[in-house]
MDAnalysis code that builds the backbone (N, CA, C; Angstrom):
import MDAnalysis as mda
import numpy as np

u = mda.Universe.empty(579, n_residues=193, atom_resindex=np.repeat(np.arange(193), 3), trajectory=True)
u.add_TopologyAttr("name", ["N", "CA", "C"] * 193)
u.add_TopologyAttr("resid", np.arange(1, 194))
u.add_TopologyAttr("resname", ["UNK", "UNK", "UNK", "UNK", "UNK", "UNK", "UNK", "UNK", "UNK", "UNK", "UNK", "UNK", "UNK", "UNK", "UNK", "UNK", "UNK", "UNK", "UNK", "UNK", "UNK", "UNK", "UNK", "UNK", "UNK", "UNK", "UNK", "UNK", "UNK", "UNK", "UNK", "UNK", "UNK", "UNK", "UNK", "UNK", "UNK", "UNK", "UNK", "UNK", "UNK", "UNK", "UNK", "UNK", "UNK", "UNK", "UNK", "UNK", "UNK", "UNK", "UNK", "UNK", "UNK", "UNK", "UNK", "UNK", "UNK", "UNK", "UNK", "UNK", "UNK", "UNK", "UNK", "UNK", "UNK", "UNK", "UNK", "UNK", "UNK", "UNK", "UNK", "UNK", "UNK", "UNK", "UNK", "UNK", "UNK", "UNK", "UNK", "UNK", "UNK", "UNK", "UNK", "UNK", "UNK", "UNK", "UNK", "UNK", "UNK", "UNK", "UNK", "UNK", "UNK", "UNK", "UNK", "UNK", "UNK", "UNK", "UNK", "UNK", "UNK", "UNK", "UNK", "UNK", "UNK", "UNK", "UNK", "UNK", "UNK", "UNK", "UNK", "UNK", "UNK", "UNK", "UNK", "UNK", "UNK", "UNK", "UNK", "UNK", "UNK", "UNK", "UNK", "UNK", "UNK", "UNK", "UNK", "UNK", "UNK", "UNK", "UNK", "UNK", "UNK", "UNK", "UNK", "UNK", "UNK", "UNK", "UNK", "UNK", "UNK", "UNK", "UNK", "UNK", "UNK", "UNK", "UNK", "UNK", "UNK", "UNK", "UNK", "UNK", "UNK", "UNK", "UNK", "UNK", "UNK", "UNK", "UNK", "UNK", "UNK", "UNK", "UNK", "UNK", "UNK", "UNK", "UNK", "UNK", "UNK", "UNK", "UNK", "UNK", "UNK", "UNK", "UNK", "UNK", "UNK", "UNK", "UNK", "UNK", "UNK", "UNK", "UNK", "UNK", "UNK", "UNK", "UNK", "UNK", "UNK", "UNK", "UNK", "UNK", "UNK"])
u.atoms.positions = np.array([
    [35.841, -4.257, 5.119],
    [35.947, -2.873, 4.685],
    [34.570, -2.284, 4.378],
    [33.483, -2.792, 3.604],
    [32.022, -2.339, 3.253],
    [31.555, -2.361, 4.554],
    [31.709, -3.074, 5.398],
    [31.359, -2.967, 6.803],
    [31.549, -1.487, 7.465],
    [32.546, -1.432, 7.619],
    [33.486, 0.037, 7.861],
    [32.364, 1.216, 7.196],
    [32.443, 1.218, 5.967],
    [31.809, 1.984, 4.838],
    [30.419, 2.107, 5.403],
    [29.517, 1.080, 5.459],
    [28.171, 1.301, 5.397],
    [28.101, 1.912, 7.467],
    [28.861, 1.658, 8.143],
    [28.296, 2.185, 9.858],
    [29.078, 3.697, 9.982],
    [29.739, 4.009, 8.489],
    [30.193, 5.174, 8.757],
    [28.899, 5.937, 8.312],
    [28.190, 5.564, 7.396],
    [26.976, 6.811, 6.622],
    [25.775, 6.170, 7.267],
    [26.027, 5.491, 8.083],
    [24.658, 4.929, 8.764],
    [24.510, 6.267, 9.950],
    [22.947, 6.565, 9.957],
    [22.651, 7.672, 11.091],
    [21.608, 7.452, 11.881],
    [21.514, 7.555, 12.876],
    [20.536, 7.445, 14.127],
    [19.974, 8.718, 13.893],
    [18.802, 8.634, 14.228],
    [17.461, 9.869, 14.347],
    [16.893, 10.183, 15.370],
    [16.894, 10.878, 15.968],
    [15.947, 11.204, 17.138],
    [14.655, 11.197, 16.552],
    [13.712, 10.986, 17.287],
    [12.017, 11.074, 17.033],
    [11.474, 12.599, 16.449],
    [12.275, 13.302, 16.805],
    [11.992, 14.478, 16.145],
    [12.790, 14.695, 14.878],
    [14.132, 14.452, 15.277],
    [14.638, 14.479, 13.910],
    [14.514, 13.655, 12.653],
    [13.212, 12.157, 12.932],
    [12.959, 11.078, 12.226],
    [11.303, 12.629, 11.346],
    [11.160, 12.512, 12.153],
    [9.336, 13.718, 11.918],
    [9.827, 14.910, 10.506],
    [11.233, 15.195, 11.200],
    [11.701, 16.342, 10.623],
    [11.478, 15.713, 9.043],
    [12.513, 15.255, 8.871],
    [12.881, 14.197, 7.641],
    [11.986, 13.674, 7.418],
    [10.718, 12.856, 7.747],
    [9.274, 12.235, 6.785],
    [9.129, 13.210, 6.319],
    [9.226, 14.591, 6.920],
    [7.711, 15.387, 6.218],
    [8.710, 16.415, 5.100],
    [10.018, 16.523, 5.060],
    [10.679, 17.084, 4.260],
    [10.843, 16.432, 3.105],
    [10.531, 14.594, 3.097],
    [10.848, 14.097, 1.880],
    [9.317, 14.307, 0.705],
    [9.512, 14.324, -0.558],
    [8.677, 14.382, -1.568],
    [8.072, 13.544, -1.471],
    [6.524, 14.113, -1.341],
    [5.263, 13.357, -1.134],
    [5.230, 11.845, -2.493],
    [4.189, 10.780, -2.019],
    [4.116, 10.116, -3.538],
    [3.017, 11.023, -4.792],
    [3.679, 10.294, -5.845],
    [3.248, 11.119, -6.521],
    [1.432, 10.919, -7.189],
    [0.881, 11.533, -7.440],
    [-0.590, 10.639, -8.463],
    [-0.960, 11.961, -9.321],
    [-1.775, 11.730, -10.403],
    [-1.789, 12.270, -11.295],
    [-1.125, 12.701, -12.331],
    [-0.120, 11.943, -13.078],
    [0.439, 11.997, -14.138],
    [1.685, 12.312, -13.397],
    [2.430, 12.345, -12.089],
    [3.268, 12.625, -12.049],
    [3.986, 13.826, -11.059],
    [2.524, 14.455, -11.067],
    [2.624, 15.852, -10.479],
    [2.374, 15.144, -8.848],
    [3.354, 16.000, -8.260],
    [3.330, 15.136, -6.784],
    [1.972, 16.289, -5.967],
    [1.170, 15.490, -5.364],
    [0.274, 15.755, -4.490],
    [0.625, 15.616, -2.907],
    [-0.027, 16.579, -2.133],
    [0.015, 16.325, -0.937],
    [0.091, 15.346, -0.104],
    [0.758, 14.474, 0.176],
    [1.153, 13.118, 1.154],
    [1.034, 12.487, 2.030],
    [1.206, 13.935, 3.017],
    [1.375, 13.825, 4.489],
    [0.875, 12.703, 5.259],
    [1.260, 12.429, 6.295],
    [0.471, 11.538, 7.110],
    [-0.932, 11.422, 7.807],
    [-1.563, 10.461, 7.390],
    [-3.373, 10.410, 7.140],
    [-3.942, 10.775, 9.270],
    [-4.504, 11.522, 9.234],
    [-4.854, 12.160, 10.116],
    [-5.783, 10.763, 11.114],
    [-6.184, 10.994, 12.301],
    [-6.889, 9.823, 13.159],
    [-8.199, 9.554, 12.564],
    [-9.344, 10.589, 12.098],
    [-10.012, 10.378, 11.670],
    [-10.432, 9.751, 10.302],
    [-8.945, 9.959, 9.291],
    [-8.913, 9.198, 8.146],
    [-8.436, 7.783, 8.124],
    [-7.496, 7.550, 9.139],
    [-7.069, 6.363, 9.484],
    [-7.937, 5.675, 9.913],
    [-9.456, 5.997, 10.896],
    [-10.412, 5.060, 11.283],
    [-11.364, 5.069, 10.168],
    [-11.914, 5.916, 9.867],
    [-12.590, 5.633, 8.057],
    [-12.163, 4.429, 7.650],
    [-10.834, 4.868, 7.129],
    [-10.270, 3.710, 5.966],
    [-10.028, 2.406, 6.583],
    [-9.958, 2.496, 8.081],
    [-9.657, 0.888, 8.954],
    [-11.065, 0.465, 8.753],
    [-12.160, 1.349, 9.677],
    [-13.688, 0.457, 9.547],
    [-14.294, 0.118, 8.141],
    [-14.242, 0.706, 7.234],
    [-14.291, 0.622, 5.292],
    [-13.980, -0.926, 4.617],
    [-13.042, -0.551, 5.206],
    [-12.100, -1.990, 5.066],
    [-12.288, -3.432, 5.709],
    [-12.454, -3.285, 7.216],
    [-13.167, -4.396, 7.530],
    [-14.532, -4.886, 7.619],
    [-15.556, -3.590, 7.496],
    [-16.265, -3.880, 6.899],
    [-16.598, -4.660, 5.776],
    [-15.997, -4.251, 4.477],
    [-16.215, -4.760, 3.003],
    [-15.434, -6.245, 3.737],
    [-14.590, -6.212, 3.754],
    [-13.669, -7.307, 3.615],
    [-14.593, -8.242, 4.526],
    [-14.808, -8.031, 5.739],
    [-15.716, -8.972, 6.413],
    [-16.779, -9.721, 5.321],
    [-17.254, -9.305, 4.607],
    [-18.737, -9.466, 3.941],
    [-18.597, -10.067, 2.647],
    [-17.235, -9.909, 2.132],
    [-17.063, -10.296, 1.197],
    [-16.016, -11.551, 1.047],
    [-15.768, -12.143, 2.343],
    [-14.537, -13.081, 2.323],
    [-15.156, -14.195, 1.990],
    [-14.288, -14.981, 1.047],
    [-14.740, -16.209, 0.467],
    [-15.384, -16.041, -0.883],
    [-15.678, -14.920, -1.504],
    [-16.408, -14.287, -2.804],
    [-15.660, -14.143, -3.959],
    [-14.514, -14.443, -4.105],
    [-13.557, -14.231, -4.929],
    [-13.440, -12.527, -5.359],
    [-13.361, -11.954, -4.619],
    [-13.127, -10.373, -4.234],
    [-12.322, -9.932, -3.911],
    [-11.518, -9.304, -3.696],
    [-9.713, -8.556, -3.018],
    [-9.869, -7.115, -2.331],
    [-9.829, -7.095, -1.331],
    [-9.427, -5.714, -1.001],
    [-8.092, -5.437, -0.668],
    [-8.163, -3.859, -1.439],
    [-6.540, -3.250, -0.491],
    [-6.702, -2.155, -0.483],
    [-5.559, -1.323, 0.659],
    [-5.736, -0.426, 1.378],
    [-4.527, 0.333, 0.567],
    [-4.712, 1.705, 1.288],
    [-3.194, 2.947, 1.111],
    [-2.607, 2.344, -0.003],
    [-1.607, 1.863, -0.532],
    [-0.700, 1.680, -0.847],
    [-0.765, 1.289, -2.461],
    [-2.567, 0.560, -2.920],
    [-2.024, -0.115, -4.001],
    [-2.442, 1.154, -5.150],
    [-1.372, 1.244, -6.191],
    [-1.392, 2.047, -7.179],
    [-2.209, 1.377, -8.279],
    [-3.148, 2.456, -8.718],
    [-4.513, 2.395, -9.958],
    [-3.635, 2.980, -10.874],
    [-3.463, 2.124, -11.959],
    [-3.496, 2.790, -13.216],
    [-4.656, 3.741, -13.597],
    [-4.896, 4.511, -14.337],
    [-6.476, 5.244, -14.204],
    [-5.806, 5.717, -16.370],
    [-4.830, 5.454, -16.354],
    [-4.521, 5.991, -18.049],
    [-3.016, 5.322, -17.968],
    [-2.984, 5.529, -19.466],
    [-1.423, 4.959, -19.909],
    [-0.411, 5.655, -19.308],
    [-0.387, 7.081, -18.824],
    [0.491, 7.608, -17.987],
    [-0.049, 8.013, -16.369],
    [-0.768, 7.730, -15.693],
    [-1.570, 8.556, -14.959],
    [-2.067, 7.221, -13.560],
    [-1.174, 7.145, -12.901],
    [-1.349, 6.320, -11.413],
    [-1.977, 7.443, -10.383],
    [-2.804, 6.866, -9.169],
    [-3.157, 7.028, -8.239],
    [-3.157, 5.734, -7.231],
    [-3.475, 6.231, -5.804],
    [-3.217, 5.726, -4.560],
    [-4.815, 5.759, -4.130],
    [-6.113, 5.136, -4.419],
    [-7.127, 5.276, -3.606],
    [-6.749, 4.257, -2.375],
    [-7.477, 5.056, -1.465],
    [-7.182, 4.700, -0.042],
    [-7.911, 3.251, 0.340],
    [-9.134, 2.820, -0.364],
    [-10.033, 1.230, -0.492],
    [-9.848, 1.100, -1.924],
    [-9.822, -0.103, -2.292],
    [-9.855, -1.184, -3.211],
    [-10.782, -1.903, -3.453],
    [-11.559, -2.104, -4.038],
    [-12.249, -3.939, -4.542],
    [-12.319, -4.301, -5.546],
    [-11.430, -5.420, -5.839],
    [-11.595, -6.136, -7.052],
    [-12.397, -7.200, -7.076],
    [-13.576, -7.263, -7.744],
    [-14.209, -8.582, -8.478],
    [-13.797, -9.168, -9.427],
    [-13.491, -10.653, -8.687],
    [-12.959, -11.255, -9.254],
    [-11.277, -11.441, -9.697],
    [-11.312, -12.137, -10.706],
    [-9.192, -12.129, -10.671],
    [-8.707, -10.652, -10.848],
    [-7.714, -10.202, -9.927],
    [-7.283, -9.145, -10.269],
    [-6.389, -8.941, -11.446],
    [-6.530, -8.003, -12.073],
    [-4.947, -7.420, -13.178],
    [-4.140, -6.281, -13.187],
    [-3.033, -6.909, -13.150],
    [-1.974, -5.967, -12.823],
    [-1.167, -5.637, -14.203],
    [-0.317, -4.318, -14.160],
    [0.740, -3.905, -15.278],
    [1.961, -4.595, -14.305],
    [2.283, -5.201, -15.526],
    [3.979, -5.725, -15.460],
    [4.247, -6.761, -14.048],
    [5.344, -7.506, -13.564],
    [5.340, -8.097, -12.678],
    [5.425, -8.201, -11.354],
    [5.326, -6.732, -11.003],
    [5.706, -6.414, -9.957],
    [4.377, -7.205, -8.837],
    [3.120, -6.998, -9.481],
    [2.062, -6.857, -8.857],
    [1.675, -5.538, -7.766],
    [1.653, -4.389, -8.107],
    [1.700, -3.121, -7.840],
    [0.904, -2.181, -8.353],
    [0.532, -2.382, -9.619],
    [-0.582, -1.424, -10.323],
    [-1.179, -2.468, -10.831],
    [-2.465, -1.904, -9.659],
    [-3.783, -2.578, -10.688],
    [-4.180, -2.062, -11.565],
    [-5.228, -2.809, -12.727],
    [-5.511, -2.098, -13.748],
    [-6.999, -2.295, -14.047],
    [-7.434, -3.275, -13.013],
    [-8.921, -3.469, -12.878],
    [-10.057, -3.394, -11.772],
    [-9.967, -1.891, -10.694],
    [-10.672, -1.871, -9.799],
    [-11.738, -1.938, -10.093],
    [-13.164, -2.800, -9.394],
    [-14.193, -2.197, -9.399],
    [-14.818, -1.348, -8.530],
    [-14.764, -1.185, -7.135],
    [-15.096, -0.259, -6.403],
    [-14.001, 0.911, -5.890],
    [-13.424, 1.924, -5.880],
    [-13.255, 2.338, -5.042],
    [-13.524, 3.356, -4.299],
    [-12.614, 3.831, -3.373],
    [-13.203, 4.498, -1.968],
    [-12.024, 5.485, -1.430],
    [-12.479, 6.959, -1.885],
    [-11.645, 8.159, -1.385],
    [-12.032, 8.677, -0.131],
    [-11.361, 8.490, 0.830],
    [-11.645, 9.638, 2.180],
    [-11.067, 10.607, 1.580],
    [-12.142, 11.942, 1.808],
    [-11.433, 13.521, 1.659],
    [-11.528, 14.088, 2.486],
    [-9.923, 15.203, 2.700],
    [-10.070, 15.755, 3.784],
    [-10.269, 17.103, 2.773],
    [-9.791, 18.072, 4.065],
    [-10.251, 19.341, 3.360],
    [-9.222, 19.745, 2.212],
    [-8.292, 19.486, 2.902],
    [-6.668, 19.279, 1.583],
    [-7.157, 18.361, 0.507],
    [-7.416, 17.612, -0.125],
    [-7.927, 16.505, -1.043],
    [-9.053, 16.686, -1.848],
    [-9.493, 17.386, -1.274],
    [-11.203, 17.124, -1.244],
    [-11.500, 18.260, -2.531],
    [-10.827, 18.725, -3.177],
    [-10.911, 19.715, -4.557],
    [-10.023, 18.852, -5.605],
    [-9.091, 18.333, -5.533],
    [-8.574, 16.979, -6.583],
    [-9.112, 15.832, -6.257],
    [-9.439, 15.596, -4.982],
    [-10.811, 14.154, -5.310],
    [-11.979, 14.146, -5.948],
    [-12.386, 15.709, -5.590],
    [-13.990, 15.627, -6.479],
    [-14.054, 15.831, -8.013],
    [-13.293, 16.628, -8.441],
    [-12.383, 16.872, -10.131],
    [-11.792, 16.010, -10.700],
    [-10.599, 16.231, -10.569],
    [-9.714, 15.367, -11.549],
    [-10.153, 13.779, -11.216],
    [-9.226, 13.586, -10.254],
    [-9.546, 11.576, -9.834],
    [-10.768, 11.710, -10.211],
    [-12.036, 12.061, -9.881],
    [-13.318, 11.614, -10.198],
    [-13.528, 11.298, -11.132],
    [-13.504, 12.188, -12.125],
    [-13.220, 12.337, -13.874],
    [-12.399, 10.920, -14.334],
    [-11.441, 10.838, -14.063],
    [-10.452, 9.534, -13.604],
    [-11.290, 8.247, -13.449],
    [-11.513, 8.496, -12.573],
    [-12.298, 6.935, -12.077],
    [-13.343, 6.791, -12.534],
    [-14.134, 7.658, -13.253],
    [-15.385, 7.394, -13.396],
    [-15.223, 6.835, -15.047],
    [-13.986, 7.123, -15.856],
    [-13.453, 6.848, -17.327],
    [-12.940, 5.672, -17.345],
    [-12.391, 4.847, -15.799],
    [-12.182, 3.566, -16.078],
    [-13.320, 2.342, -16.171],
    [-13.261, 1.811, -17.312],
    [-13.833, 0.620, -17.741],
    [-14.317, -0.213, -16.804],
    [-13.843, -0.877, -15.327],
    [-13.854, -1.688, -14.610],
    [-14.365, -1.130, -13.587],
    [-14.499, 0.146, -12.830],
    [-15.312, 0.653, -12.318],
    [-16.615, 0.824, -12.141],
    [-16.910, 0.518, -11.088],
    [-18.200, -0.197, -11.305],
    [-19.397, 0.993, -9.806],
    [-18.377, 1.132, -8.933],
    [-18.840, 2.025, -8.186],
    [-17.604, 2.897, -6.980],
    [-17.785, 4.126, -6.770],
    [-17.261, 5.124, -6.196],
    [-17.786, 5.747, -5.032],
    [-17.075, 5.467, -4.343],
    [-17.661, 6.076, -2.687],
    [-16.849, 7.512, -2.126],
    [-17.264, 8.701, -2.146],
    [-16.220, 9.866, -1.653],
    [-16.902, 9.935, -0.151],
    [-15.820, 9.938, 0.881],
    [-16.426, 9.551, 1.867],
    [-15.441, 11.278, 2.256],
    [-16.122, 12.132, 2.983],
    [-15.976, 13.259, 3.641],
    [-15.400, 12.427, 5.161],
    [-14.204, 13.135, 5.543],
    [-13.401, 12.886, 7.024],
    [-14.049, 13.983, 7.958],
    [-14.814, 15.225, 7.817],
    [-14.672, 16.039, 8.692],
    [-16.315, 16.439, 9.191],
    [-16.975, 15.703, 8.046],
    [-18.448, 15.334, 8.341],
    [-19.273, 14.247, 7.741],
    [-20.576, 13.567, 8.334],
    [-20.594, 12.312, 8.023],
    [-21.700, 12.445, 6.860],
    [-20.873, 12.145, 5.728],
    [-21.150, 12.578, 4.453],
    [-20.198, 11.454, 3.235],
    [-20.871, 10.603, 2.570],
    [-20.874, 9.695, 1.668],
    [-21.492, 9.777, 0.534],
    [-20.968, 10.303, -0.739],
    [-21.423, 10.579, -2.146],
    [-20.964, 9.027, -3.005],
    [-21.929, 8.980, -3.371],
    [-22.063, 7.295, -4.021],
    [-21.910, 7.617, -5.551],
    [-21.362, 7.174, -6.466],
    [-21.425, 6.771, -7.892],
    [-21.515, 5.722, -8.236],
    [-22.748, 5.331, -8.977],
    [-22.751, 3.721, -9.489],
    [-22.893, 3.630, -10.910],
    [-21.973, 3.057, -11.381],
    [-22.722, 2.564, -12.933],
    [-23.503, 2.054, -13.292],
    [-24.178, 2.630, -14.624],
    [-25.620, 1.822, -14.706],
    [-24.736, 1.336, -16.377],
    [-24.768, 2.322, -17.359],
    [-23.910, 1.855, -18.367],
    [-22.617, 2.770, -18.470],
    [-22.058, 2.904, -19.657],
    [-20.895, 3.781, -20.158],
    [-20.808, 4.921, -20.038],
    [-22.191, 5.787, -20.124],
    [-22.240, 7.198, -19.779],
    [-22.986, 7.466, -18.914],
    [-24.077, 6.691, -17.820],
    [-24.840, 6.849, -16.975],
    [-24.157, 6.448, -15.725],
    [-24.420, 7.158, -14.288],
    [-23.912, 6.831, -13.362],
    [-25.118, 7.688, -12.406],
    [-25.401, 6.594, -11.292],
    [-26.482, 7.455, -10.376],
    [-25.813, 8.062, -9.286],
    [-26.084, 9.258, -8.653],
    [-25.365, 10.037, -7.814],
    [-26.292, 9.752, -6.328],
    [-25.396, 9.409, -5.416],
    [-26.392, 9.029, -3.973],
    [-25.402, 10.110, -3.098],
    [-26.291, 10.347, -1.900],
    [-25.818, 11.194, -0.983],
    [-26.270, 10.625, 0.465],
    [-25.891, 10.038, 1.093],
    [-25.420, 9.728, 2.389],
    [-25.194, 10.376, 3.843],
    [-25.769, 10.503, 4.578],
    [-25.057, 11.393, 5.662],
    [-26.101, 11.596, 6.969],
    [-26.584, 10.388, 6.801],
    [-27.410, 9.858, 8.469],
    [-26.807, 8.805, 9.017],
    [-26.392, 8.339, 10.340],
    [-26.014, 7.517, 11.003],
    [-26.516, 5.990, 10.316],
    [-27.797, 6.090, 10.600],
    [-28.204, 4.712, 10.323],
    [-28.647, 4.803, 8.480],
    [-28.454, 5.519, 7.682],
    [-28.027, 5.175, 5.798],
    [-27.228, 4.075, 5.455],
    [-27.687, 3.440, 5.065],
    [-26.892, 2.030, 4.789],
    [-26.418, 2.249, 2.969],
    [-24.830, 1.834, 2.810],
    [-24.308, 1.934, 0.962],
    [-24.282, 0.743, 0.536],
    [-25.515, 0.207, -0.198],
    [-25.449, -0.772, -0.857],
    [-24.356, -0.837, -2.167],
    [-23.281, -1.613, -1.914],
    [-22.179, -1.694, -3.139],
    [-22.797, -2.482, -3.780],
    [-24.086, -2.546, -4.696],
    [-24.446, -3.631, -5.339],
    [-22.994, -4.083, -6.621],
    [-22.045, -3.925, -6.916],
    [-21.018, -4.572, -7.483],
    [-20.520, -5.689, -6.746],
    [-20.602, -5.634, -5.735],
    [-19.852, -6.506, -4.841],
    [-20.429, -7.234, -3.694],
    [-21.999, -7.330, -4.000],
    [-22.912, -7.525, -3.416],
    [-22.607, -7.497, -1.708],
    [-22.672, -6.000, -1.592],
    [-22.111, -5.527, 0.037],
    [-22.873, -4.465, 0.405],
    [-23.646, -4.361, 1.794],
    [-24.211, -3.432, 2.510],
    [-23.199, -3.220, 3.310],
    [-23.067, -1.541, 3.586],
    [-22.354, -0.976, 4.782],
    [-23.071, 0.314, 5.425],
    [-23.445, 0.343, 6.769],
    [-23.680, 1.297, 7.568],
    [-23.156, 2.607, 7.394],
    [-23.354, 3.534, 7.706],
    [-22.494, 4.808, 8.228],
    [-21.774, 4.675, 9.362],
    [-23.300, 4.163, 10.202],
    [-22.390, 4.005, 11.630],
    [-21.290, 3.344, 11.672],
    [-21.152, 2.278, 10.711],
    [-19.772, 0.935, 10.637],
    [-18.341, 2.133, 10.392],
    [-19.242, 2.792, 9.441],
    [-17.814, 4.018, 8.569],
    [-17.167, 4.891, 10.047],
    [-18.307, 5.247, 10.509],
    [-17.945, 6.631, 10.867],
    [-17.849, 5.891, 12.439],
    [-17.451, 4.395, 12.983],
    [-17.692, 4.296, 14.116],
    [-16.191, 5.155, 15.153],
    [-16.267, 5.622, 16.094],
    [-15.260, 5.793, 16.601],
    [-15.139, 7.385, 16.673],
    [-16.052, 7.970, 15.874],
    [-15.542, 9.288, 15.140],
    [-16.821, 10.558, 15.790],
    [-16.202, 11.028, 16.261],
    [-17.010, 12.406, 16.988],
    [-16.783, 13.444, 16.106],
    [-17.954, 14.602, 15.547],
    [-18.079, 15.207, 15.006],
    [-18.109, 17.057, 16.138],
    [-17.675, 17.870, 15.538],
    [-17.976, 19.082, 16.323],
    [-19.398, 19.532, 15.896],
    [-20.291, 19.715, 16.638],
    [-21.281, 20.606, 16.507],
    [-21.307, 21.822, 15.371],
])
């Protein structure tokens, strides 16, 4: 009988009608709650965050270091999760509760902004990330030109501001003792004149 039940409310989607429905459902949420823009990460943000990633991760395997991508949720306050798009943890990671789902101890991370993003990445999250304890350095990496704004901690209220945006500029993550290219970032990626 549950058999019966579940192939009666079961529905097939056409590819358009699957498109329809992603983009109608409520984005995830970050910032205390208030749901932010969602949508699906464009080609040029998707190769960012792929080369970012194997980059660090290449350089750092075997270091007792963690990267993760999209998905893992930052605590950033007692009420207040976000989704940065790179990860690095030095050393053992810590998580809230058992899920293993919210970290609570990034040290690097790494925002691609697009033009949608790119006024709550540089504000609020910044403000955000730059108040967590374990943070150690911040990369805002621009999708639509090749442009990398660096934050590093020096102590509690000092942080040096770097700016990035020649092919061959290399981002020393000294937290995580990691050099990365532009060219590595931005490989793949054609710019308009």
């Amino acid at each position: 009988m549950s058999e019966k039940i579940l192939s009666q409310s079961e529905k097939i989607y056409t590819a358009e009608d699957y498109l329809r429905f992603e983009k109608a459902q409520p984005p995830q949420s970050e910032l205390n709650g208030r749901n932010s823009p969602f949508s699906g990460s464009s080609r040029r943000h998707n190769l960012i965050g792929s080369n970012t990633t194997i980059a660090i991760g290449s350089r750092i395997r075997g270091q007792g270091k963690e990267v993760y991508v999209n998905d893992m949720r930052v605590k950033m306050s007692p009420d207040v999760y976000c989704y940065p798009d790179v990860i690095v943890v030095s050393g053992e990671p810590s998580f809230e509760g058992r899920e293993l789902d919210v970290l609570t101890n990034p040290t690097v991370i790494v925002e691609i902004m697009s033009r949608t993003s790119l006024q709550q990445d540089k504000t609020e999250k910044l403000d955000r990330y730059l108040a967590i304890d374990s943070v150690k350095e911040i990369l805002l990496v621009k999708e639509e030109e090749m442009r990398i704004e660096h934050y590093h901690r020096q102590n509690a209220k000092q942080w040096i501001y770097r700016i990035y945006s020649a092919r061959d500029d290399v981002v020393s993550l000294d937290s995580v003792n990691c050099k990365i290219a532009l060219s590595e970032i931005y490989a793949q990626i054609k710019f308009d004149s």
